[in-house]
N, C-alpha and C positions, 0 to 999 in steps of 0.2 A: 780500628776505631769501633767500639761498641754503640749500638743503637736504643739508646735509653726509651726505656719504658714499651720496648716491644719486644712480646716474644714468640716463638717461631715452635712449629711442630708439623712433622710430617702426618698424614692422614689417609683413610681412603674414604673419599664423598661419597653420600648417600644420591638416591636420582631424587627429581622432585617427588616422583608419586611417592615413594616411601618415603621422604617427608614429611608429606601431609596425611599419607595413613597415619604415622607415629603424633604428630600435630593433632589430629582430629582425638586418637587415643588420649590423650594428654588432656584436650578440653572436655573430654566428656569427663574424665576422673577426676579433676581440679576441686571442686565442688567438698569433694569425697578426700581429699588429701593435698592439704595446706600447707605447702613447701613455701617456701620466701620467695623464692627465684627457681620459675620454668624457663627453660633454656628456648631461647629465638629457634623457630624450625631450621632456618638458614644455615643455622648455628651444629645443626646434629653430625653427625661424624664417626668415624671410627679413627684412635690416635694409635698411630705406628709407631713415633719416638717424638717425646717431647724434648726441643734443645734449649729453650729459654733465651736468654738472648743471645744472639751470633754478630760477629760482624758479616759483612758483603764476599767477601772470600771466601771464609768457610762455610757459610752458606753458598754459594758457587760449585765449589769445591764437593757438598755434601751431593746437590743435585746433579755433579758432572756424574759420581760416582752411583749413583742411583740409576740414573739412566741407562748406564751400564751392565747393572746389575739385572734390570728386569727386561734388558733386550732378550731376554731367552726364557722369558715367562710368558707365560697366556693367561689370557682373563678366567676367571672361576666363577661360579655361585655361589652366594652364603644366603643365610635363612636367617631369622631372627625368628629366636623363638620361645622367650620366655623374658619376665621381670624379673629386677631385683634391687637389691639397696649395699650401700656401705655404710658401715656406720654402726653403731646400736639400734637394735632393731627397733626399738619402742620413738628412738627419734632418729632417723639417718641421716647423715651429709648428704648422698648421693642417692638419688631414684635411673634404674637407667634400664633399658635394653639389650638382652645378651644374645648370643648368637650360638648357635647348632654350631659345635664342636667341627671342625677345619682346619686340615693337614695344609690347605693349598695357603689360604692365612694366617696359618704361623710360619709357612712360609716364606710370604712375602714379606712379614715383621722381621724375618730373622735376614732378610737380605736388605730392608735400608735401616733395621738398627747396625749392623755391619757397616753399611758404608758411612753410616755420621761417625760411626766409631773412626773409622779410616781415616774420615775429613778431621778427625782433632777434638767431637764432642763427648762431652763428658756426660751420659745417660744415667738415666736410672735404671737399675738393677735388678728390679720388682721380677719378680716371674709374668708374663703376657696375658691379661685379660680382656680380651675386648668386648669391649659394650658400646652401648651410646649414652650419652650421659642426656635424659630428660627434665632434671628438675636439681635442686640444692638447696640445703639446709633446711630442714623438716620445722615446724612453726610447731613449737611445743606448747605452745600457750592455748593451742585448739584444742587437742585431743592426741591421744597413742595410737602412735602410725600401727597398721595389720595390713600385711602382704597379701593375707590370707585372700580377700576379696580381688585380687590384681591377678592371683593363680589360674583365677576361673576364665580371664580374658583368653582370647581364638590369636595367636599371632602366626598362622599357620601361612596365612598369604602373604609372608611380607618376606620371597624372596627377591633377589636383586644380583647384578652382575656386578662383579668386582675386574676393573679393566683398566684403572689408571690410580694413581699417588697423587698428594696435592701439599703443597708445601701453603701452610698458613699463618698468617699474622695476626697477632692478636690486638686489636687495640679497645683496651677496657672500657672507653670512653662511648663509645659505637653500637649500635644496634643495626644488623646482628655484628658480634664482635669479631667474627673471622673473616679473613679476608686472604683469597687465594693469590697465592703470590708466583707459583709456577706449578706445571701440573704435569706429570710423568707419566706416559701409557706403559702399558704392558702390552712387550713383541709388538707386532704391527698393528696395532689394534688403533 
């Protein structure tokens, strides 16, 4: 049985300070660049495999096999350390945060896309970029988005340990709209 109108993606949480570093980031540029929609801080993240909707099984099923897989992993560091956009550059879809290149996280992407695969889901294909996605669809009616001035920002301090998976829900209706549904450590941690 399918669960209408929710969908489901594995992740790995940001802590709170690097939230509200990235939060605070976001208010002071806001002003400076008029996207439709800033993403809830609650809301930031990094997505490891988005499944869309699942029933109760295979979601079960994805998290037995996850667990699994990262009992012989250890927690890492990542860095976030630069902006960017999707999209055309003059108006992007996505404003987001990317991260200092990481062997140890594509890693761990490459062991629970593996196991959704396992459990029966049908992913997407994309080659692995992760970011955090800050903002969405650029308000073209203001002015032409420039990255140029976002280059100059410091995101030198914003690392973080990466130590557990979190399996999340989406419900569009909600602020913020994710909501943790089960959360997998890495090794003993």
């Amino acid at each position: 049985m399918k669960l209408s109108n929710k969908h489901y993606f594995f992740a790995v949480p940001l802590p709170p300070d690097i939230k509200e570093s990235l939060f605070q980031l976001c208010e002071n540029i806001k002003i400076d660049h008029p996207f439709k929609r800033w993403v809830h801080k609650e809301d930031y993240h990094i997505t490891l495999a988005f499944l869309g909707d699942a029933d109760h099984t295979q979601l079960m099923e994805a998290i037995h096999v996850i667990k699994e897989s990262l009992a012989s992993s250890s927690s890492f560091n990542i860095k976030i350390n630069h902006l960017g956009i999707f999209g055309r550059e003059k108006a992007p879809r996505i404003f987001w945060a990317g991260l200092l290149e990481s062997p140890e996280l594509n890693m761990l992407r490459g062991k629970v896309y593996e196991s959704c695969l396992k459990a029966g889901f049908q992913l997407d294909k994309k080659p692995f970029n992760p970011h955090i996605t800050l903002a969405r669809k650029w308000d073209e009616t203001k002015q032409n988005f420039t990255l140029e001035k976002l280059k100059e920002i410091n995101l030198n301090a914003l690392s973080f340990p990466v130590n557990q998976v979190v399996l999340y829900e989406t419900n569009i209706e909600a602020t913020p709209k994710y909501q943790k549904k089960a959360v997998m450590h890495l090794g003993d941690d």
